[in-house]
N, CA, C and O atoms as CSV, one atom per row, in Angstrom:
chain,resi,resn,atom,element,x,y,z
A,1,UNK,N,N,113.472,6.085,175.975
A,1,UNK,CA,C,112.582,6.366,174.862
A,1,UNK,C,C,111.220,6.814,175.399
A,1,UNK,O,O,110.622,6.437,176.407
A,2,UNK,N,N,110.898,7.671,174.514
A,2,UNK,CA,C,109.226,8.156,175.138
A,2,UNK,C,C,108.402,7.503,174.566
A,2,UNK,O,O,108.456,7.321,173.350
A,3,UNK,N,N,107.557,7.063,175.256
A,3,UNK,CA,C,105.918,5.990,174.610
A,3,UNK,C,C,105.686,6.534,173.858
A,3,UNK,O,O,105.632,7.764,173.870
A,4,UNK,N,N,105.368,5.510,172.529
A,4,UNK,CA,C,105.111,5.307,171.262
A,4,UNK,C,C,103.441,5.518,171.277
A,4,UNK,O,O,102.544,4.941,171.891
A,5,UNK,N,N,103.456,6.714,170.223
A,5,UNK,CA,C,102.140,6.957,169.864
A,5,UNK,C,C,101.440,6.230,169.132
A,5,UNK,O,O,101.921,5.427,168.332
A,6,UNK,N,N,100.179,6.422,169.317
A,6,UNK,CA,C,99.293,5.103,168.566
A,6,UNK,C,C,98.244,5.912,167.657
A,6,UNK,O,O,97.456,6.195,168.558
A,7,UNK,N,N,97.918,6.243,166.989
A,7,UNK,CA,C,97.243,7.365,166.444
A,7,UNK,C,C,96.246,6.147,165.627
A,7,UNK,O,O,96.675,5.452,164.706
A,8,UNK,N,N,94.584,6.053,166.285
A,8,UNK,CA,C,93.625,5.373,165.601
A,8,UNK,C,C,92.761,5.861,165.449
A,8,UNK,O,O,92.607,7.048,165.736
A,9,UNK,N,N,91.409,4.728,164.670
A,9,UNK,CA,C,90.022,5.387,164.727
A,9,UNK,C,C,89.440,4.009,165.611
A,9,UNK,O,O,89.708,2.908,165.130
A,10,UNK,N,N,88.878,4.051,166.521
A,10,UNK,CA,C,88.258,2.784,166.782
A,10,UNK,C,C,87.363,1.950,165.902
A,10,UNK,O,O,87.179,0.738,166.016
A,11,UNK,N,N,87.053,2.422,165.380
A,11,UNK,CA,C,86.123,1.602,164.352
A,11,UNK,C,C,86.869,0.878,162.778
A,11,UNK,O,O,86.371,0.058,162.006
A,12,UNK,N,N,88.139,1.529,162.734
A,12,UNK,CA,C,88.677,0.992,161.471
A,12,UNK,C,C,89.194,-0.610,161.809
A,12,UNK,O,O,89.954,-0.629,162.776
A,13,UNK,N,N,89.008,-1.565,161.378
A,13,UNK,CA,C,89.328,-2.870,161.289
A,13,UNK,C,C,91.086,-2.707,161.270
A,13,UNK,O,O,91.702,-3.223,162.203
A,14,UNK,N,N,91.700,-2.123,160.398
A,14,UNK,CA,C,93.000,-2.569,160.271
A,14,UNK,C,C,93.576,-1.490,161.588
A,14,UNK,O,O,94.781,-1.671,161.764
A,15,UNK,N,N,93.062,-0.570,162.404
A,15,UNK,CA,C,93.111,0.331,163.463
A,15,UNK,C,C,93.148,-1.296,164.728
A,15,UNK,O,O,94.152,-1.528,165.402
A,16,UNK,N,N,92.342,-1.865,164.766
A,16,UNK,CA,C,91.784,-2.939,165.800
A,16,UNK,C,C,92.792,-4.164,165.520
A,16,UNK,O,O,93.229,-4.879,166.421
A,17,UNK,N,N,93.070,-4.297,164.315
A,17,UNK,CA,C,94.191,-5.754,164.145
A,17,UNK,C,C,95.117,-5.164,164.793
A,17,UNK,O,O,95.390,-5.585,165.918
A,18,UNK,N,N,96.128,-3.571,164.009
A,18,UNK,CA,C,97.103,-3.381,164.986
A,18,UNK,C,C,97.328,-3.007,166.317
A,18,UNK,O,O,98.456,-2.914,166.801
A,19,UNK,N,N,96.187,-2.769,166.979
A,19,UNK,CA,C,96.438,-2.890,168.317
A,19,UNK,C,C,96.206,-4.072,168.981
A,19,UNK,O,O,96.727,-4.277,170.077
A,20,UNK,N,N,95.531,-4.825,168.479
A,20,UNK,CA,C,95.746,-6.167,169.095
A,20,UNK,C,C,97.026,-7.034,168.783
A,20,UNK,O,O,97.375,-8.038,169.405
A,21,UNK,N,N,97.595,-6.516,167.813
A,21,UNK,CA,C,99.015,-6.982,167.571
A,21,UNK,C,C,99.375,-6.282,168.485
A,21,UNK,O,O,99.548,-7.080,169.407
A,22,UNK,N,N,99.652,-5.096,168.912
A,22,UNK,CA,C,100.800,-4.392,169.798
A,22,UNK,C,C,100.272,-4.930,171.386
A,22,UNK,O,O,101.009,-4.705,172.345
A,23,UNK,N,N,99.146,-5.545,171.552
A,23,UNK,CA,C,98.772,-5.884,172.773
A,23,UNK,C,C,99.450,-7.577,172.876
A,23,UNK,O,O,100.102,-8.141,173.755
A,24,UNK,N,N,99.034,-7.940,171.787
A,24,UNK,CA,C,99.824,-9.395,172.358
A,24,UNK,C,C,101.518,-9.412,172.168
A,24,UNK,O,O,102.026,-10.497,172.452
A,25,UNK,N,N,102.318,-8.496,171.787
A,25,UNK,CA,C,103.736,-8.217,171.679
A,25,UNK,C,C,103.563,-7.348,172.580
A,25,UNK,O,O,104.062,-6.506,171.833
A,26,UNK,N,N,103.317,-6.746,173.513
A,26,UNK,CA,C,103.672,-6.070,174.816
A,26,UNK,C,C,104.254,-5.228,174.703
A,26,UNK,O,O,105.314,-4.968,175.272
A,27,UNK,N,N,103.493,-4.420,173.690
A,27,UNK,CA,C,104.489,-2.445,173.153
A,27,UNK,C,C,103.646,-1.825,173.706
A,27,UNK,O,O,102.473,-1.757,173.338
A,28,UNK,N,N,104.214,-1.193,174.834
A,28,UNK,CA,C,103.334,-0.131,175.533
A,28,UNK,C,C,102.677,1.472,174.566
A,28,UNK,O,O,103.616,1.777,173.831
A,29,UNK,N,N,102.203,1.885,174.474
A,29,UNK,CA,C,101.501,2.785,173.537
A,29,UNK,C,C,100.735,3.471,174.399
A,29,UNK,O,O,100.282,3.188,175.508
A,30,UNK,N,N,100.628,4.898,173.362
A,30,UNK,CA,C,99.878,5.883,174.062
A,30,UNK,C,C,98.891,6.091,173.002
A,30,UNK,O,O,99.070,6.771,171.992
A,31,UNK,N,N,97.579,5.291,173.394
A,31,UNK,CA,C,97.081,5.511,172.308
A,31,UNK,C,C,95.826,6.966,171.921
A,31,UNK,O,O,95.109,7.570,172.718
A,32,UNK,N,N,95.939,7.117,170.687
A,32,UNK,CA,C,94.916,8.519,170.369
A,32,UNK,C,C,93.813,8.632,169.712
A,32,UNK,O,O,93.932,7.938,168.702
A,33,UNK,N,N,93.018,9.025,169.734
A,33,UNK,CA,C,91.812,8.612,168.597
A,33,UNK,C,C,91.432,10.028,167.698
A,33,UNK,O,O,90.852,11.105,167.832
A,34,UNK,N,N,92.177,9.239,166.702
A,34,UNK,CA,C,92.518,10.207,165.613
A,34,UNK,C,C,91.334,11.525,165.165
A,34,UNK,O,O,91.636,12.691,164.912
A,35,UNK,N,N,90.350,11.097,165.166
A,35,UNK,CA,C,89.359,11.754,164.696
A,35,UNK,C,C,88.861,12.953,165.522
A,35,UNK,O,O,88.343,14.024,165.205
A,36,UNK,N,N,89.187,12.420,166.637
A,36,UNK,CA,C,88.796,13.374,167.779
A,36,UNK,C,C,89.693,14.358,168.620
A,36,UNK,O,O,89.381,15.289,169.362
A,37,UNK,N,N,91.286,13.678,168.139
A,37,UNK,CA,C,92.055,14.606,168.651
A,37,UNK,C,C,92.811,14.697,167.412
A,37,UNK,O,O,93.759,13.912,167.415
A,38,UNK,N,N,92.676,15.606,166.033
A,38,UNK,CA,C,93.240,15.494,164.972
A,38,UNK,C,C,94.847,16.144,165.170
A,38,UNK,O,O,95.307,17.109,165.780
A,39,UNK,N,N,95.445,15.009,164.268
A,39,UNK,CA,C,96.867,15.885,164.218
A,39,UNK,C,C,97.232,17.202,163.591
A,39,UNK,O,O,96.915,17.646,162.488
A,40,UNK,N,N,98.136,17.843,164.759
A,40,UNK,CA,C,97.952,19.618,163.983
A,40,UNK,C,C,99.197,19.178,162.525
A,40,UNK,O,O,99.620,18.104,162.098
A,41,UNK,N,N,99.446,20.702,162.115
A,41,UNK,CA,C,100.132,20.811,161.294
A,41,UNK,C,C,101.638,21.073,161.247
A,41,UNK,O,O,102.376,21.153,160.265
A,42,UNK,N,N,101.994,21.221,162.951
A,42,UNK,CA,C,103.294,21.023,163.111
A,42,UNK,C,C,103.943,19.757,163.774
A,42,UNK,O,O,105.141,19.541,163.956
A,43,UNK,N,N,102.606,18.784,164.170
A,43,UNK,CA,C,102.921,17.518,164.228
A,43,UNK,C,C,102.935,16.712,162.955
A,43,UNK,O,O,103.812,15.852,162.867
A,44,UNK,N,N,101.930,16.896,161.768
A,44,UNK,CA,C,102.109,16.209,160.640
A,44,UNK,C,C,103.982,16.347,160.247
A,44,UNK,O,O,104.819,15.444,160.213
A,45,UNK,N,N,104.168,18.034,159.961
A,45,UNK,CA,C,105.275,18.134,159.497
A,45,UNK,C,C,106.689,17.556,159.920
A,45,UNK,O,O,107.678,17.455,159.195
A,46,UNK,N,N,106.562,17.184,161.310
A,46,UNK,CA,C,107.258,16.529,162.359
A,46,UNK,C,C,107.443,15.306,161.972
A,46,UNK,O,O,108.520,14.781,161.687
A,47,UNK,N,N,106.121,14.718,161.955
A,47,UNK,CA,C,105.897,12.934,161.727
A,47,UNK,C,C,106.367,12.788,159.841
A,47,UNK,O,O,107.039,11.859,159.392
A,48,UNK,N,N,105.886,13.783,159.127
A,48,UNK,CA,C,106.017,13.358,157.817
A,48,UNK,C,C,107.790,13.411,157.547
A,48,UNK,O,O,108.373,12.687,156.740
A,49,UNK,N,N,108.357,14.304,158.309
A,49,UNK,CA,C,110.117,14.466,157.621
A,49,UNK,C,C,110.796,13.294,158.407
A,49,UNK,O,O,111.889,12.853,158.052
A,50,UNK,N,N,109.912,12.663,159.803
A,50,UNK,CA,C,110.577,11.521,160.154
A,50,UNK,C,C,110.412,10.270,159.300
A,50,UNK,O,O,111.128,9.283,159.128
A,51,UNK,N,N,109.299,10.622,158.851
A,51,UNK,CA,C,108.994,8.896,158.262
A,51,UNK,C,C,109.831,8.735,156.949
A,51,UNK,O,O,110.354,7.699,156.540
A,52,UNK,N,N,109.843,9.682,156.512
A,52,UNK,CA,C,110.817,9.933,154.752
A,52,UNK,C,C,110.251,9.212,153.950
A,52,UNK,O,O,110.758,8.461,153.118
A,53,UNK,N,N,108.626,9.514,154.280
A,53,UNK,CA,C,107.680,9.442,153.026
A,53,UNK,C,C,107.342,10.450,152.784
A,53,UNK,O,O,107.496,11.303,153.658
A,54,UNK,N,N,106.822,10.778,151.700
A,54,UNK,CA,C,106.156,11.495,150.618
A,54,UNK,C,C,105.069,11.949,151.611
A,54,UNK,O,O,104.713,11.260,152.567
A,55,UNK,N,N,104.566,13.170,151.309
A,55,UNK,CA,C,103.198,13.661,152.217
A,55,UNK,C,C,102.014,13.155,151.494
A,55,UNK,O,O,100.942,13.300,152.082
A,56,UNK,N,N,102.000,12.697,150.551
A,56,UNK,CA,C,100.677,12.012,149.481
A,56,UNK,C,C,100.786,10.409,150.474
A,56,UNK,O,O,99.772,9.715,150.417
A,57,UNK,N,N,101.739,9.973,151.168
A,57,UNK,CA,C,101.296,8.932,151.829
A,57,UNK,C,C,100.369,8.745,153.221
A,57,UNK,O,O,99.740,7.876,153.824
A,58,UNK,N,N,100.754,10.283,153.314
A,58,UNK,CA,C,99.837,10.039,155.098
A,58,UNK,C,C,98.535,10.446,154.178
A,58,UNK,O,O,98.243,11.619,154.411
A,59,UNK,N,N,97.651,9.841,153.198
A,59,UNK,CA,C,96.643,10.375,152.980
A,59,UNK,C,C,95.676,9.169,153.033
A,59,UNK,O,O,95.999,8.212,152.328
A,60,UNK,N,N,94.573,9.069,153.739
A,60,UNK,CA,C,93.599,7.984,153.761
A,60,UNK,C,C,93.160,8.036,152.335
A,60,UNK,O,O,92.129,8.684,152.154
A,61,UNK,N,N,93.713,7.496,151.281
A,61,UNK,CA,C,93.026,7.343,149.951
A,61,UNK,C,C,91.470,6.530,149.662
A,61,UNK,O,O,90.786,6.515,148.639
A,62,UNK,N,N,91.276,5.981,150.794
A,62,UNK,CA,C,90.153,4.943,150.503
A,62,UNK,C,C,89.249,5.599,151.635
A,62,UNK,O,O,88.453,4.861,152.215
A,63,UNK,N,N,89.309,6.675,151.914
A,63,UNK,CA,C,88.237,7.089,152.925
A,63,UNK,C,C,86.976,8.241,152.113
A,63,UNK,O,O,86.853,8.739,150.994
A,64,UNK,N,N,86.257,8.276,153.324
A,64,UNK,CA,C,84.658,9.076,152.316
A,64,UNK,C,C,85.328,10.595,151.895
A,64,UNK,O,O,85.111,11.232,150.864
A,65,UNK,N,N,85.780,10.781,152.480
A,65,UNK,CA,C,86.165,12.205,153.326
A,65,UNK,C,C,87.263,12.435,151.795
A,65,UNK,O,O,86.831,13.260,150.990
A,66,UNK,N,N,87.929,12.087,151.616
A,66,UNK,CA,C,89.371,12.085,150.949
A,66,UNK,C,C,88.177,11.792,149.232
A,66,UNK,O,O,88.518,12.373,148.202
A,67,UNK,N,N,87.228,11.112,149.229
A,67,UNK,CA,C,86.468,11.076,148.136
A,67,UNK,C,C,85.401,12.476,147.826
A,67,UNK,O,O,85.278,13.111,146.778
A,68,UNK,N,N,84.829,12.636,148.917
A,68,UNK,CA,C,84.119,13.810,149.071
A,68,UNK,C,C,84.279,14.989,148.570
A,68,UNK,O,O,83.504,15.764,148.009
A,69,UNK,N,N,85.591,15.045,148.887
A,69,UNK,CA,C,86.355,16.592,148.562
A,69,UNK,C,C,87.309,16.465,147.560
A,69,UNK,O,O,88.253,17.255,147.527
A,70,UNK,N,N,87.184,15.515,146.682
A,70,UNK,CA,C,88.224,15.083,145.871
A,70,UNK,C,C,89.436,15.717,146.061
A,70,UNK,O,O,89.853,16.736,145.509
A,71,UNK,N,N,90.036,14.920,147.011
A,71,UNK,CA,C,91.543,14.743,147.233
A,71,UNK,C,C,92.379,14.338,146.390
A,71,UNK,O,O,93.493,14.862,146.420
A,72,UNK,N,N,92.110,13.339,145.436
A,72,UNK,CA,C,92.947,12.663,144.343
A,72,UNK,C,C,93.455,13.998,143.897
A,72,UNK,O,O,94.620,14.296,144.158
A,73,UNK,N,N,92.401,15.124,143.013
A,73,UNK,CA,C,93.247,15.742,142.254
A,73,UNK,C,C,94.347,16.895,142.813
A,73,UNK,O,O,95.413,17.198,142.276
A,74,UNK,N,N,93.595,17.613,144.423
A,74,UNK,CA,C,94.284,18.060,144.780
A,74,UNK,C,C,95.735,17.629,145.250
A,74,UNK,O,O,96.589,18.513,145.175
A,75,UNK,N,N,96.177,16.232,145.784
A,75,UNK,CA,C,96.827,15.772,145.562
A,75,UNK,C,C,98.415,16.131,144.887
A,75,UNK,O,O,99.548,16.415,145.275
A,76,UNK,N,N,97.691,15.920,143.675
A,76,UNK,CA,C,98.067,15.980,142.496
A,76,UNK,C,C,98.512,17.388,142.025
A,76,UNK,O,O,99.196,17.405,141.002
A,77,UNK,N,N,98.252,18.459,142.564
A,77,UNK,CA,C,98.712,19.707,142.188
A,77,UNK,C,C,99.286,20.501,143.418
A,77,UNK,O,O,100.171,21.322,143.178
A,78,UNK,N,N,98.792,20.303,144.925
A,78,UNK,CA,C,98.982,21.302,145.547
A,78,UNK,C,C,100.486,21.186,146.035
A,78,UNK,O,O,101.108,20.163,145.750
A,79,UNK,N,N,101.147,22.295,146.829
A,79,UNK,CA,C,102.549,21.885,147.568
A,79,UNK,C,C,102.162,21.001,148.453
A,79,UNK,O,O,101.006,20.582,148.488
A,80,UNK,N,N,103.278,20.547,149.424
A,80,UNK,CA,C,103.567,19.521,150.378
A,80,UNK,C,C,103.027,20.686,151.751
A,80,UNK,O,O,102.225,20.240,152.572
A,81,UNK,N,N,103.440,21.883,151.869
A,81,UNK,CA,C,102.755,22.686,152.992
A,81,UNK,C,C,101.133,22.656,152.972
A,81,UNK,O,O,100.376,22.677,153.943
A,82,UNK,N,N,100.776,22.595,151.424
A,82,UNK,CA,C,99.032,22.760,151.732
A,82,UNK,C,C,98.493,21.605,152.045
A,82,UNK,O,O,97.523,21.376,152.768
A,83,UNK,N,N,99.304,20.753,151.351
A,83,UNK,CA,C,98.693,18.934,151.700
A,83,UNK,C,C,98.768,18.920,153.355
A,83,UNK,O,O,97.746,18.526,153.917
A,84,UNK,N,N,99.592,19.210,153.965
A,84,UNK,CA,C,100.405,18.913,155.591
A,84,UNK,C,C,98.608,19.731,155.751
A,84,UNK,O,O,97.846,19.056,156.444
A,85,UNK,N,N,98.056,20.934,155.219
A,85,UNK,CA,C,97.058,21.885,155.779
A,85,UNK,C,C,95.973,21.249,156.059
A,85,UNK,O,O,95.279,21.158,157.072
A,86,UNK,N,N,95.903,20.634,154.554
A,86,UNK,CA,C,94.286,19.897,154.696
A,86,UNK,C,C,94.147,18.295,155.427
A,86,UNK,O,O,93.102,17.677,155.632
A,87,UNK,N,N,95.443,17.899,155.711
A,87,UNK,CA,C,95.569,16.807,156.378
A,87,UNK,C,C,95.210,17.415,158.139
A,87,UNK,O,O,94.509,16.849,158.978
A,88,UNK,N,N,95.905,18.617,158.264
A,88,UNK,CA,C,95.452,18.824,159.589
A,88,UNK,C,C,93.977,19.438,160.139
A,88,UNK,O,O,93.649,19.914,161.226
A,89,UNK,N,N,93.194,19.189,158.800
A,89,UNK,CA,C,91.814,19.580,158.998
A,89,UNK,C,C,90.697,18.670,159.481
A,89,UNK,O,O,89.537,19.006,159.719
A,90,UNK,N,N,91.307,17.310,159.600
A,90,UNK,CA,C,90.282,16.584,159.722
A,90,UNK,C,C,91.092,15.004,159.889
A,90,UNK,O,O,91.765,14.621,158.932
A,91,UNK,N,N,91.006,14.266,160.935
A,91,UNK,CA,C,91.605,12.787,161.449
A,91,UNK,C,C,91.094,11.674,160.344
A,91,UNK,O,O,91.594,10.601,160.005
A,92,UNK,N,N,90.169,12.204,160.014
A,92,UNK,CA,C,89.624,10.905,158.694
A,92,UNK,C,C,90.483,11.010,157.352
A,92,UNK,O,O,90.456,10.136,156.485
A,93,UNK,N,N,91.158,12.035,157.282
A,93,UNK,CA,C,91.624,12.493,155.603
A,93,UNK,C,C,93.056,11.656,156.011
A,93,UNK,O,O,93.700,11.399,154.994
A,94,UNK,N,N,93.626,11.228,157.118
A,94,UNK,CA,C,94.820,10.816,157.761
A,94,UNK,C,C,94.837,9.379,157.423
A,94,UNK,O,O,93.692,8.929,157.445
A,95,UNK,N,N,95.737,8.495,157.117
A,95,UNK,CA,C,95.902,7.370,157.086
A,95,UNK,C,C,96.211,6.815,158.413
A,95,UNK,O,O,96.931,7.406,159.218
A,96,UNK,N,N,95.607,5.562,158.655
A,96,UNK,CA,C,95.632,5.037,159.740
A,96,UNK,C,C,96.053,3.522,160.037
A,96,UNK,O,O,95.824,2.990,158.951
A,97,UNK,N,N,96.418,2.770,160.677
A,97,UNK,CA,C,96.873,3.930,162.269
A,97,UNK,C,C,98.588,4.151,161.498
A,97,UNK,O,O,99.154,3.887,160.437
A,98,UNK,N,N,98.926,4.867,162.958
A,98,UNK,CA,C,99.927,5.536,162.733
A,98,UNK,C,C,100.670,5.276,164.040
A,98,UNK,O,O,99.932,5.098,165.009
A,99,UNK,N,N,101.902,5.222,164.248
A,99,UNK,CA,C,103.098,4.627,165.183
A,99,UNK,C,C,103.905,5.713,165.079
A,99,UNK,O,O,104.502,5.911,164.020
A,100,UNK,N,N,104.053,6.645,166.247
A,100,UNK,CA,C,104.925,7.941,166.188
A,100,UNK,C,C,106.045,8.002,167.133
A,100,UNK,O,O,105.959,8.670,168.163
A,101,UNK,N,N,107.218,7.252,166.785
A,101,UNK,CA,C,108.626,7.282,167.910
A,101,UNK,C,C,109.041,8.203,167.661
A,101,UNK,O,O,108.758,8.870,166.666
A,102,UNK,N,N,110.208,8.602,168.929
A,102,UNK,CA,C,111.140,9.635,168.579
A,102,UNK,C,C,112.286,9.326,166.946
A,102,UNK,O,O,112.417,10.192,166.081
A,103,UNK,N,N,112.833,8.215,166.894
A,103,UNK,CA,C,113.010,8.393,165.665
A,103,UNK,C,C,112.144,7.643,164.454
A,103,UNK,O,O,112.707,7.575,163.361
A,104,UNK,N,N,111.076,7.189,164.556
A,104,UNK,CA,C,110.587,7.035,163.012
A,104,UNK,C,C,109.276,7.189,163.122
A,104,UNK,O,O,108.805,7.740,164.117
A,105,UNK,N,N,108.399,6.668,161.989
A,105,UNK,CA,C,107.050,6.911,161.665
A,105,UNK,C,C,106.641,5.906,161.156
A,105,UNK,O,O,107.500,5.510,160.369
A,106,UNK,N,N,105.490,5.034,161.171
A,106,UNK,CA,C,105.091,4.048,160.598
A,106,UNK,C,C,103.086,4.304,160.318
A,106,UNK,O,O,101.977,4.185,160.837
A,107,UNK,N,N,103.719,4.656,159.290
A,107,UNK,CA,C,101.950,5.172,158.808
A,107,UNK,C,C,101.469,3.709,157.651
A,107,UNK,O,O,102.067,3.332,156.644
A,108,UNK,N,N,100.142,3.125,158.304
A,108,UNK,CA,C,99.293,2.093,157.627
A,108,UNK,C,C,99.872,1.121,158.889
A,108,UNK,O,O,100.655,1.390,159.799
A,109,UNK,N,N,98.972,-0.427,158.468
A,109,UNK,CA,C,99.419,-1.534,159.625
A,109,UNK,C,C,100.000,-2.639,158.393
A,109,UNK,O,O,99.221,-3.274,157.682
A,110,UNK,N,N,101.616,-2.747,158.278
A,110,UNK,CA,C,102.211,-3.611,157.641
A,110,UNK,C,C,102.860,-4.466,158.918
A,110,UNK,O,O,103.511,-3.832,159.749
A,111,UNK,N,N,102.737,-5.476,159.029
A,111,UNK,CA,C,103.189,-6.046,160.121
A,111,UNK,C,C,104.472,-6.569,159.930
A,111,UNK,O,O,105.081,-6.969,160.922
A,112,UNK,N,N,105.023,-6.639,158.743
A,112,UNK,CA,C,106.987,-6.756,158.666
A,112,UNK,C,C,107.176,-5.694,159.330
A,112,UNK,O,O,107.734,-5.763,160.425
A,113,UNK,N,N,106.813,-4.661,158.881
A,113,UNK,CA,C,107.051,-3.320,158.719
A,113,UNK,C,C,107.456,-2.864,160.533
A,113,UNK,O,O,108.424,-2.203,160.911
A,114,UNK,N,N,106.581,-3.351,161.214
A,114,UNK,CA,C,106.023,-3.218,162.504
A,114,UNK,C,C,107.029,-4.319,163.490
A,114,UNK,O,O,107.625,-4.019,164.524
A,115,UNK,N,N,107.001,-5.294,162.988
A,115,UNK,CA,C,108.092,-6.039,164.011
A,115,UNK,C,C,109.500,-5.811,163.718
A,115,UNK,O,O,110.386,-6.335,164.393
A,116,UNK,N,N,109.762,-4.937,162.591
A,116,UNK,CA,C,111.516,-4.793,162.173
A,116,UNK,C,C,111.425,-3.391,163.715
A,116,UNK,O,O,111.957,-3.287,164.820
A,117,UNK,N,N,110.440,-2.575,162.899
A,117,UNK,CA,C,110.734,-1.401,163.849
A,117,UNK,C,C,110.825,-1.214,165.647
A,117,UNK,O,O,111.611,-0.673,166.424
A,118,UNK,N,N,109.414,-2.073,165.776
A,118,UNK,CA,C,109.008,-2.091,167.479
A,118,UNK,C,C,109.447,-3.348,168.336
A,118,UNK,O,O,109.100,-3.523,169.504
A,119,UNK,N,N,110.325,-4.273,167.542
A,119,UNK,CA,C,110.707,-5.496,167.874
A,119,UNK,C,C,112.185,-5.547,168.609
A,119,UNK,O,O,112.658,-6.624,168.970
């Protein structure tokens, strides 16, 4: 298996719980800092058809950025290619963190969620 991506912001609190979870369970990770190395648009599309969520989920709903530019409504009207667009415009509009294996995706820090998969 190839090391599991870690896709964060350092400063987000629930970014810092799950890596200190993956540090005291001993999951090696490659970790990224989202903001600064944003995900393109043929990695979103990659990560979004693995996870077999909805592309309205990789969306930081509670961020400035995603308020700013009112995302809600676009959301709400555009295709799944333009959403994948404006997600690859910027690491803050991205929900975080994010866990990228060869087979799945684990976008937000649910920790069932996290020990079924990396356990």
């Amino acid at each position: 298996m190839k090391k599991i991506l870690f896709l964060q912001y350092p400063k987000c609190s629930t970014c810092q719980k799950a890596a200190k979870w993956l540090k005291e369970n001993n999951i090696d990770v490659e970790s990224r800092h989202i903001a600064e190395n944003n995900p393109t648009v043929d990695e979103l599309t990659s990560w979004i058809e693995r996870s077999k969520l909805p592309v309205t989920k990789f969306f930081n709903t509670s961020g400035n950025v995603y308020k700013e530019q009112n995302l809600k409504e676009k959301v709400k009207t555009e295709s799944d290619e333009e959403l994948v667009k404006i997600l690859a415009t910027n690491g803050m509009v991205v929900k975080r963190p994010l866990i990228v294996a060869d087979d799945f995706v684990l976008v937000g820090f649910k920790e069932d969620e996290w020990v079924t998969q990396l356990k």
